[in-house]
PDB file as gemmi writes it, atoms N, CA and C in Angstrom:
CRYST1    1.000    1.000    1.000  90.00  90.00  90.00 P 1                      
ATOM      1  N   UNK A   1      11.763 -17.654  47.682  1.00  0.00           N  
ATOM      2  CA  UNK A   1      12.786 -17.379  46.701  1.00  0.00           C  
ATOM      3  C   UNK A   1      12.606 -18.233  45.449  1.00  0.00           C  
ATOM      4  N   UNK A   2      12.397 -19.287  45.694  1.00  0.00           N  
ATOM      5  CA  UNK A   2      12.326 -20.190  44.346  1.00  0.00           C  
ATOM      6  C   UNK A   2      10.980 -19.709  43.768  1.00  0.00           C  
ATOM      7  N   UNK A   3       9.641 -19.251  43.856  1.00  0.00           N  
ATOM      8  CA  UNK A   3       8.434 -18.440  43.172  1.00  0.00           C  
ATOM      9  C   UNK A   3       9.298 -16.946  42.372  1.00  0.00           C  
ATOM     10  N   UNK A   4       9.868 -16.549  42.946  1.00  0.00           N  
ATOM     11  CA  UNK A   4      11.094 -15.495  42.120  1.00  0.00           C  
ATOM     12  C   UNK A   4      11.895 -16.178  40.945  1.00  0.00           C  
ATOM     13  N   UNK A   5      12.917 -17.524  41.033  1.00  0.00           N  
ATOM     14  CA  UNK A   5      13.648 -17.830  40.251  1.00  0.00           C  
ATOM     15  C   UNK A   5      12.357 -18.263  38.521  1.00  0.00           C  
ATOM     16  N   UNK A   6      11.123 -18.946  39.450  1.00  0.00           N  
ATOM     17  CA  UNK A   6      10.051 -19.467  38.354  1.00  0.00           C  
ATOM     18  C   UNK A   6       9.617 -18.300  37.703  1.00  0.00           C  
ATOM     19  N   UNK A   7       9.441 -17.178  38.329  1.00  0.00           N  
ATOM     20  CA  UNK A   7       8.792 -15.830  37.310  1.00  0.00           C  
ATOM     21  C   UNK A   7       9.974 -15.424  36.293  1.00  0.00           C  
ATOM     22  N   UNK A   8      11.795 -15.446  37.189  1.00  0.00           N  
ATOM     23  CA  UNK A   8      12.827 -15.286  35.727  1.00  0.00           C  
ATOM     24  C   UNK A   8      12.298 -16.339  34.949  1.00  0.00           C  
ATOM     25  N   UNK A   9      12.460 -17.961  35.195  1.00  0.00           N  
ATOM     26  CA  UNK A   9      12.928 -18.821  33.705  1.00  0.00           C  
ATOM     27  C   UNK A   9      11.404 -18.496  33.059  1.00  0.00           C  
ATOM     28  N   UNK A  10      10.225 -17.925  33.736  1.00  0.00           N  
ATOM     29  CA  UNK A  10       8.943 -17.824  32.869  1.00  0.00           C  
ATOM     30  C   UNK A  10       9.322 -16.666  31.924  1.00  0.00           C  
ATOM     31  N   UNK A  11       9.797 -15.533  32.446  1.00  0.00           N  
ATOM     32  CA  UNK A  11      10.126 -14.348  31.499  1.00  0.00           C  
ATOM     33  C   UNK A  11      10.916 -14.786  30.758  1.00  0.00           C  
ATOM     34  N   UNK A  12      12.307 -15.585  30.446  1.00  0.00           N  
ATOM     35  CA  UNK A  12      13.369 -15.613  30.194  1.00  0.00           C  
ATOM     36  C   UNK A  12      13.138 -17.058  28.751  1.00  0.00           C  
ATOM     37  N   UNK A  13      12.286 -17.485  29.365  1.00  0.00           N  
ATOM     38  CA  UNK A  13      11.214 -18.194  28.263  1.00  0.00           C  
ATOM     39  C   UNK A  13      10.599 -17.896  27.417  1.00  0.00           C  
ATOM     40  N   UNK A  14      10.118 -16.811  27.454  1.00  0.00           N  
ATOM     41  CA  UNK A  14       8.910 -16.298  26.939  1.00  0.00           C  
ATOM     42  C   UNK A  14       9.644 -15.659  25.600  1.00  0.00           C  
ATOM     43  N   UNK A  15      10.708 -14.783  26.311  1.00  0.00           N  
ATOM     44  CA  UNK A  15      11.881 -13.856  25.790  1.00  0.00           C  
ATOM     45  C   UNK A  15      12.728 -14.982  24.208  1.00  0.00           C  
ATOM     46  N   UNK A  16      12.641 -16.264  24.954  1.00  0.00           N  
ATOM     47  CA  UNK A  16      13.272 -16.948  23.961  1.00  0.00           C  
ATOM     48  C   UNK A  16      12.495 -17.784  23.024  1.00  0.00           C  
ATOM     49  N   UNK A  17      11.539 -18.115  23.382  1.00  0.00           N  
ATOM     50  CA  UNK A  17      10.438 -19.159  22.561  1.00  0.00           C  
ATOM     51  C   UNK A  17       9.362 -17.563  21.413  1.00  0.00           C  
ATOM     52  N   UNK A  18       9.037 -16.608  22.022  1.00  0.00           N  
ATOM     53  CA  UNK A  18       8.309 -15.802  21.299  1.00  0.00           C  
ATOM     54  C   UNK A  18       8.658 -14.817  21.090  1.00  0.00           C  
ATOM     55  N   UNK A  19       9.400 -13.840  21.449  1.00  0.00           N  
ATOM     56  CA  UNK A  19      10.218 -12.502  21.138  1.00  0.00           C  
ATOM     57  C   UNK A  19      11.455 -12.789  19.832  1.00  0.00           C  
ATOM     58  N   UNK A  20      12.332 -13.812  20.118  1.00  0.00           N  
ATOM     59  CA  UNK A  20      13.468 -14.171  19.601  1.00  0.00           C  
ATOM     60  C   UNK A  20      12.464 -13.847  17.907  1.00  0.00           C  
ATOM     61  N   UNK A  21      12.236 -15.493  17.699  1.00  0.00           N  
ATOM     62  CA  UNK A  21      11.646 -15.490  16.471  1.00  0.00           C  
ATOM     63  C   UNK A  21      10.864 -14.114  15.819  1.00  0.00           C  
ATOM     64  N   UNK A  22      10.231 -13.460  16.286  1.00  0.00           N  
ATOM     65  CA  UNK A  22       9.603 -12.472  15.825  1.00  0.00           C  
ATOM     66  C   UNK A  22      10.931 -11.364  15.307  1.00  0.00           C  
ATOM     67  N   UNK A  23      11.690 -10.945  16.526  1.00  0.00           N  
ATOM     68  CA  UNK A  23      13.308 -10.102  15.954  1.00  0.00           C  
ATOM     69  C   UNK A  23      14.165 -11.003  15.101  1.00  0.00           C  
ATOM     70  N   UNK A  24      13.765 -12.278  15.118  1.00  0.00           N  
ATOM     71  CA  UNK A  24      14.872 -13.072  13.850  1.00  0.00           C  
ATOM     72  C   UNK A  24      13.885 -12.542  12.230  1.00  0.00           C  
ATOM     73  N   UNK A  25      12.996 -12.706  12.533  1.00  0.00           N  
ATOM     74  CA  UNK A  25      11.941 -12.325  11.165  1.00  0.00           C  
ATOM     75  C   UNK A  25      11.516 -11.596  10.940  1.00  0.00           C  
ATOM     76  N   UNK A  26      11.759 -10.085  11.727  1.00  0.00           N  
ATOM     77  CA  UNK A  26      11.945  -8.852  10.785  1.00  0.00           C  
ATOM     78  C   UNK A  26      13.441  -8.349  10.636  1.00  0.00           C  
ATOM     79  N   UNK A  27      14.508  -9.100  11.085  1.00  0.00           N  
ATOM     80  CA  UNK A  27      15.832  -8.625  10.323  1.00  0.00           C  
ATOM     81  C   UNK A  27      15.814  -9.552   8.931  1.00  0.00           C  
ATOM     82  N   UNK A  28      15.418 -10.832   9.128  1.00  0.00           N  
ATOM     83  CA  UNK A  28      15.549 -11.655   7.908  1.00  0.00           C  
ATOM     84  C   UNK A  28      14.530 -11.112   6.538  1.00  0.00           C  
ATOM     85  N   UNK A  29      13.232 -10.535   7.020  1.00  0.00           N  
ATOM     86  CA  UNK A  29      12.568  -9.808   6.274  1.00  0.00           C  
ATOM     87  C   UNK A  29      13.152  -8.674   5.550  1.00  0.00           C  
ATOM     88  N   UNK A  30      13.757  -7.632   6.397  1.00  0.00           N  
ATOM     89  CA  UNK A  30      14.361  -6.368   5.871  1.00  0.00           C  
ATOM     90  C   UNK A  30      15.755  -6.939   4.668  1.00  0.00           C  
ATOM     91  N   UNK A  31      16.096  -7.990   5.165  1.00  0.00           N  
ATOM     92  CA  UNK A  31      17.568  -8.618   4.494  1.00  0.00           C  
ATOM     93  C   UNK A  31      17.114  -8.735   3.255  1.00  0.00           C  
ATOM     94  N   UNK A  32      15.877  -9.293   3.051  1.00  0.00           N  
ATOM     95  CA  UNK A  32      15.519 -10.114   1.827  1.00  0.00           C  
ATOM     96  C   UNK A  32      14.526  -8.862   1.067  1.00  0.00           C  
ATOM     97  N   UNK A  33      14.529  -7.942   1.594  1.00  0.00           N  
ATOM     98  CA  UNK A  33      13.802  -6.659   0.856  1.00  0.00           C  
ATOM     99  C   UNK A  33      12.071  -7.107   0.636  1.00  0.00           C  
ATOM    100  N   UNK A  34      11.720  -7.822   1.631  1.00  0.00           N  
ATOM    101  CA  UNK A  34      10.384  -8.814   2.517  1.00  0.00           C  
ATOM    102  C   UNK A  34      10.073  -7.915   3.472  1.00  0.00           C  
ATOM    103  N   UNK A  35       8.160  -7.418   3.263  1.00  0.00           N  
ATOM    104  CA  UNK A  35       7.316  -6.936   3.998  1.00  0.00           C  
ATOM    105  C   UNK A  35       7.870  -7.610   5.920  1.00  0.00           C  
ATOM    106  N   UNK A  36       8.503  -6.884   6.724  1.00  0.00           N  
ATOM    107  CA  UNK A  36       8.143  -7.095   7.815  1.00  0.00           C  
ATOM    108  C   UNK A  36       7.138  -7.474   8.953  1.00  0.00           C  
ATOM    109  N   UNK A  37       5.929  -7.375   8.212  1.00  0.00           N  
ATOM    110  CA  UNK A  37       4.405  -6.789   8.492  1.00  0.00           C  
ATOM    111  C   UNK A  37       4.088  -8.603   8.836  1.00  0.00           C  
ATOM    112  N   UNK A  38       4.606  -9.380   7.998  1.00  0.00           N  
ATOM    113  CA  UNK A  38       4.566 -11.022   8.046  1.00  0.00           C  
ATOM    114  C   UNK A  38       4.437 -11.750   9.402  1.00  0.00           C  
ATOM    115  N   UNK A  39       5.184 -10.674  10.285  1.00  0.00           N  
ATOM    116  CA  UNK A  39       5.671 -11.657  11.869  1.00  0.00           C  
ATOM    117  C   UNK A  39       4.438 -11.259  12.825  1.00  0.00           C  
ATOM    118  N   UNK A  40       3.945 -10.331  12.260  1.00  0.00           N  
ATOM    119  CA  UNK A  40       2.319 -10.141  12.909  1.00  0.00           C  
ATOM    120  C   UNK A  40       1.851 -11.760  13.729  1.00  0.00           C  
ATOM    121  N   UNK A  41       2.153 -12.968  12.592  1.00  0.00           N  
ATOM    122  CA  UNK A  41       1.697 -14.239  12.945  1.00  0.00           C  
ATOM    123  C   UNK A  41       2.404 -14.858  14.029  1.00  0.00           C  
ATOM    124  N   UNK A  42       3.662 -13.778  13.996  1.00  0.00           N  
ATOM    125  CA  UNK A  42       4.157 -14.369  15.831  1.00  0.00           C  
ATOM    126  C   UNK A  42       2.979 -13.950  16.811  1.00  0.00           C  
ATOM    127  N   UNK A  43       2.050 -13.248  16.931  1.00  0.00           N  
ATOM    128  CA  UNK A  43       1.766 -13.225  17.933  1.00  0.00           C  
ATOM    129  C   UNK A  43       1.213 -14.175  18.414  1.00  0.00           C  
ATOM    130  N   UNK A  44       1.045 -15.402  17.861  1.00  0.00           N  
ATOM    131  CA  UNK A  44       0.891 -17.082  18.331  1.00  0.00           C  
ATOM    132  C   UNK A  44       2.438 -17.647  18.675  1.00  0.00           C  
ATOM    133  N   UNK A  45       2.856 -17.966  19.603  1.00  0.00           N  
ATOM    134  CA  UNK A  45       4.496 -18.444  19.666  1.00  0.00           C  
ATOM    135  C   UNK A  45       4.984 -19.503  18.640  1.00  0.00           C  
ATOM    136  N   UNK A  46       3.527 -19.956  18.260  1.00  0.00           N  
ATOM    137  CA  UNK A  46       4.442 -21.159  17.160  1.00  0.00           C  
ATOM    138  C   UNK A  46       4.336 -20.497  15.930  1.00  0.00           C  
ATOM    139  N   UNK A  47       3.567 -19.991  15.746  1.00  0.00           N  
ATOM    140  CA  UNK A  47       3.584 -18.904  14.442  1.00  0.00           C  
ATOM    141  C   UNK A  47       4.534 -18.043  14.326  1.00  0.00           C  
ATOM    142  N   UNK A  48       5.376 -17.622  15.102  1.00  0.00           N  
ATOM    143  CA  UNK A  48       7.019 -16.551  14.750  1.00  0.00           C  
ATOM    144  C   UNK A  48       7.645 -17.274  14.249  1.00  0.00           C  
ATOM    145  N   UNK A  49       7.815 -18.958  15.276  1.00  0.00           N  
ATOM    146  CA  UNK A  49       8.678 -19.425  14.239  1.00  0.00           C  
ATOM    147  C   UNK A  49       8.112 -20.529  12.833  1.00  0.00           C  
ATOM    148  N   UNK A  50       7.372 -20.561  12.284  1.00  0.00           N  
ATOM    149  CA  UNK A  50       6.810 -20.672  11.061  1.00  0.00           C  
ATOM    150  C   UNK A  50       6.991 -19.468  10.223  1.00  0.00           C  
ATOM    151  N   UNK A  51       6.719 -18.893  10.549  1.00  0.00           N  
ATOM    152  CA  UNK A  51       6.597 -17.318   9.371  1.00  0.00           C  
ATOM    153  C   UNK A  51       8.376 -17.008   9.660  1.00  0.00           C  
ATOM    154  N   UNK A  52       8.967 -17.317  10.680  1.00  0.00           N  
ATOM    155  CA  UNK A  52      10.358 -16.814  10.587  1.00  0.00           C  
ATOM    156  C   UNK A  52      11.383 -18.052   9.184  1.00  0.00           C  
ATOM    157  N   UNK A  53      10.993 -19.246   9.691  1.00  0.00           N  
ATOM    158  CA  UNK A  53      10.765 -20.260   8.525  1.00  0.00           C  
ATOM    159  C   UNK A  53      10.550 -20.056   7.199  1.00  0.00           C  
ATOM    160  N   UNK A  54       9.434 -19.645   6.834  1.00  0.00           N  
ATOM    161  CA  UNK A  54       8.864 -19.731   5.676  1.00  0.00           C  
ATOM    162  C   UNK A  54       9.804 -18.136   4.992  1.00  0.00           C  
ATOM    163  N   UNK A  55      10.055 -17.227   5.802  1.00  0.00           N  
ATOM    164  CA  UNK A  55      10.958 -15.761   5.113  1.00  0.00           C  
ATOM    165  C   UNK A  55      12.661 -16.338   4.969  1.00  0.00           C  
ATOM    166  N   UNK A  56      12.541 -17.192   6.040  1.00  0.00           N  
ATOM    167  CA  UNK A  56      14.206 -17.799   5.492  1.00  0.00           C  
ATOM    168  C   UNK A  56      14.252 -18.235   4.092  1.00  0.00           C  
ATOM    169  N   UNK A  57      13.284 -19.194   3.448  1.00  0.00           N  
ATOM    170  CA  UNK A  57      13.054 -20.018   2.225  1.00  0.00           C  
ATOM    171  C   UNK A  57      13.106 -19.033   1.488  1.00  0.00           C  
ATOM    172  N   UNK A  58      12.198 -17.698   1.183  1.00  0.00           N  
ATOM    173  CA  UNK A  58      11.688 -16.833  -0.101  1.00  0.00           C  
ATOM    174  C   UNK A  58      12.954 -16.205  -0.220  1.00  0.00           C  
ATOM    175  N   UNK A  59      12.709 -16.459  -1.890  1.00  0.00           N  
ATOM    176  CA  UNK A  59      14.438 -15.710  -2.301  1.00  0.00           C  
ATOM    177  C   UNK A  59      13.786 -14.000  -1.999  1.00  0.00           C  
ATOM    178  N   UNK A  60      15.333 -13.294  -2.644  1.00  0.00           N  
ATOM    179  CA  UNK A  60      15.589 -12.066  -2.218  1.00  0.00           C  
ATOM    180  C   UNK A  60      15.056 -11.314  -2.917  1.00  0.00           C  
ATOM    181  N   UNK A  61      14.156 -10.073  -2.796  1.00  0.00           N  
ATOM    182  CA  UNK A  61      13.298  -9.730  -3.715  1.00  0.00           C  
ATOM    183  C   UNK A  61      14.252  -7.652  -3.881  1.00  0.00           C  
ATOM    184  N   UNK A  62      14.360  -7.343  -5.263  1.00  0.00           N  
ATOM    185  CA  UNK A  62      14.570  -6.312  -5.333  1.00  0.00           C  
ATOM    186  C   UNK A  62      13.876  -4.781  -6.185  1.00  0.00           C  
ATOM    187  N   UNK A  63      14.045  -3.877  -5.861  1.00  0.00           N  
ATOM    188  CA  UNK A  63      12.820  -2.212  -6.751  1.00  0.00           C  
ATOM    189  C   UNK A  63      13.242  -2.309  -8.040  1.00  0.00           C  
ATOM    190  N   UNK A  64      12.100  -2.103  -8.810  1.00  0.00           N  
ATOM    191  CA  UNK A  64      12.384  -1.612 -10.103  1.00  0.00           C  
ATOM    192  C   UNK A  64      12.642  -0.474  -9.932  1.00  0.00           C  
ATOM    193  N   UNK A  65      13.338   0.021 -10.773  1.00  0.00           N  
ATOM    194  CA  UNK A  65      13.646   1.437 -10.438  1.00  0.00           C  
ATOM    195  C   UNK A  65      12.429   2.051 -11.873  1.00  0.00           C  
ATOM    196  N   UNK A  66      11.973   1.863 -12.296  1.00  0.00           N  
ATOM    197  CA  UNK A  66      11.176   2.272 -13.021  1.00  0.00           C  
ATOM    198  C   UNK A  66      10.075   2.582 -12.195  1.00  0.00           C  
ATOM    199  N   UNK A  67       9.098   1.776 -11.445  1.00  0.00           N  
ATOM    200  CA  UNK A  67       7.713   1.183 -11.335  1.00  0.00           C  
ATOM    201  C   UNK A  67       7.858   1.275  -9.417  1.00  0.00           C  
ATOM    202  N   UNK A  68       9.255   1.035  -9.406  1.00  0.00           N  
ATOM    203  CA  UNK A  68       9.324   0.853  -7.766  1.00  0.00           C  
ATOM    204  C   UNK A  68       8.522  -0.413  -7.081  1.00  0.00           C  
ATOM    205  N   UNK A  69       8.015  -1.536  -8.442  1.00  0.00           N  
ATOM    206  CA  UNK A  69       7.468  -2.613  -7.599  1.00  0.00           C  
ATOM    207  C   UNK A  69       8.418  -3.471  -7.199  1.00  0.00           C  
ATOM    208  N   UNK A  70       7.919  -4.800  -6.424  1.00  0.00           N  
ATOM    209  CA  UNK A  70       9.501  -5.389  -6.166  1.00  0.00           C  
ATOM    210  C   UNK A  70       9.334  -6.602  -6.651  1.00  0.00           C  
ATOM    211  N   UNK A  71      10.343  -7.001  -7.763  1.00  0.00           N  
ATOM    212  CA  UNK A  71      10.357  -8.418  -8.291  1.00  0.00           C  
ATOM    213  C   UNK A  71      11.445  -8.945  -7.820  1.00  0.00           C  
ATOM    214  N   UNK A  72      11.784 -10.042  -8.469  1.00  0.00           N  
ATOM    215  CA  UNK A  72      12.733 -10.976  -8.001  1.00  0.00           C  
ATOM    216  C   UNK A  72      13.767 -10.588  -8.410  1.00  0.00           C  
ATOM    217  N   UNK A  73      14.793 -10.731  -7.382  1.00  0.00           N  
ATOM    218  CA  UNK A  73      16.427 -10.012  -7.696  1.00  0.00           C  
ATOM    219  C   UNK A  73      17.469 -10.693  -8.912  1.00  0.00           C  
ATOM    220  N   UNK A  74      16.893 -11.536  -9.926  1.00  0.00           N  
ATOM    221  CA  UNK A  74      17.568 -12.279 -10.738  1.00  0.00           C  
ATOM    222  C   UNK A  74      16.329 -12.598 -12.335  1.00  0.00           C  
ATOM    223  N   UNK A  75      15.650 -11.406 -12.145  1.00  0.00           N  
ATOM    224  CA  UNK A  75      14.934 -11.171 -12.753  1.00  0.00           C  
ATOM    225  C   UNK A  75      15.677  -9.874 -13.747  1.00  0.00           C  
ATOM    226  N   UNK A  76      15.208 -10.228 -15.113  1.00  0.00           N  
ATOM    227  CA  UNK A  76      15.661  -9.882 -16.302  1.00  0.00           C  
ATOM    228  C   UNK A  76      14.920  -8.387 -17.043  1.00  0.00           C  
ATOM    229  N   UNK A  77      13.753  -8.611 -16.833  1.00  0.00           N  
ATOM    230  CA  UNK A  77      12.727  -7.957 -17.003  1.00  0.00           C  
ATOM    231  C   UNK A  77      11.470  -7.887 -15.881  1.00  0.00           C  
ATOM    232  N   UNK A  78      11.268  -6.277 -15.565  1.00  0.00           N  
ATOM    233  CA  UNK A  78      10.187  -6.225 -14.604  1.00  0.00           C  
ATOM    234  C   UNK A  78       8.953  -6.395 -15.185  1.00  0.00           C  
ATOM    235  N   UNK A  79       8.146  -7.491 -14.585  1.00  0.00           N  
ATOM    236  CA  UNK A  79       6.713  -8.175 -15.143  1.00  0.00           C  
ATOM    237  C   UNK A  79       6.132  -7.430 -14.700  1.00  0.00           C  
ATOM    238  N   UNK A  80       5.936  -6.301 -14.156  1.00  0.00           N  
ATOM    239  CA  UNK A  80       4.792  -5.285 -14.157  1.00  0.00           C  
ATOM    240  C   UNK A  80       4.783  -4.248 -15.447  1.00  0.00           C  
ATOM    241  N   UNK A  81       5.731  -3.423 -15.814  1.00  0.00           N  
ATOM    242  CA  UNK A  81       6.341  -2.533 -16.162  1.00  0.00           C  
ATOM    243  C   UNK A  81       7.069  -2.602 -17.723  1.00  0.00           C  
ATOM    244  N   UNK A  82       7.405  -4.423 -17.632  1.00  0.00           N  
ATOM    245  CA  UNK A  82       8.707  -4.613 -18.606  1.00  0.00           C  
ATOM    246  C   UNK A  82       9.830  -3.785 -18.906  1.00  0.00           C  
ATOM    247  N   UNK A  83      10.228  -2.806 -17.820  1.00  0.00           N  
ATOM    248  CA  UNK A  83      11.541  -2.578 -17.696  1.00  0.00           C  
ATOM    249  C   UNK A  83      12.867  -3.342 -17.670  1.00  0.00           C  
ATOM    250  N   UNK A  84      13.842  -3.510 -18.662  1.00  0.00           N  
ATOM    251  CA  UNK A  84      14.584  -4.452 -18.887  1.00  0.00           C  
ATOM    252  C   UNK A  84      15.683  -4.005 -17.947  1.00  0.00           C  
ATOM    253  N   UNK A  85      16.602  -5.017 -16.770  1.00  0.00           N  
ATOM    254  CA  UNK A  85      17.480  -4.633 -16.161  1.00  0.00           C  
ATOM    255  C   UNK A  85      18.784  -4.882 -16.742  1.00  0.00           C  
ATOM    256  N   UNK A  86      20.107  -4.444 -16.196  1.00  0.00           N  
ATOM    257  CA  UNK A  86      21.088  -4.927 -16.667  1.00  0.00           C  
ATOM    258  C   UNK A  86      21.495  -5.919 -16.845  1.00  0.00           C  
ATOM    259  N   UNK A  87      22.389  -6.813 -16.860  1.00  0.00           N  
ATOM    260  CA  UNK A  87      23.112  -8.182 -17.322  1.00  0.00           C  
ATOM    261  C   UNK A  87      24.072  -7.588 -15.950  1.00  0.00           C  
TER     262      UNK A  87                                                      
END                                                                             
C-alpha cells in the first residue's frame, strides 16, 4: 500500500511542480495579449516556472487595428505602420 500512496504524491508532484506553471503561463500569456507558444520551455520543470516569471514582468501588449501588429498597449503611435491611436 505505501508503493501506491508514493506513485499519488509522485503524480500529484509532478501535477504541481510542472503542469501548474505551464497552465499559469498560458492564461498569463493570453491576459497580456503574449504568444502562448513561450511555455514550450516548460517542458524542463524549471523552465515553466522561469518563462511563467519572465510573462508575469512583460507589460501588456495590444493590435493595431491598422497593421494588426502588436505594440505596446500605452503606445501612441504604431512603430510599424505609424498609425496614430487615440488619447
Amino acid at each position: 500500500m505505501d508503493y501506491f500512496w508514493s506513485i499519488v504524491g509522485a503524480i500529484i508532484g509532478v501535477i504541481i511542480f510542472w503542469v501548474v506553471p505551464i497552465w499559469l503561463g498560458i492564461r498569463i500569456a493570453h491576459k497580456r495579449n503574449r504568444s502562448a507558444l513561450w511555455m514550450w520551455f516548460g517542458v524542463h520543470p524549471l523552465g515553466g516556472w522561469i518563462t511563467y516569471a519572465v510573462l508575469a514582468c512583460l507589460p501588456t501588449l495590444k493590435n493595431c487595428p491598422q497593421c494588426a501588429e502588436k505594440v505596446k498597449e500605452n503606445a501612441k503611435v504604431c512603430h510599424f505602420c505609424q498609425h496614430p491611436f487615440d488619447a
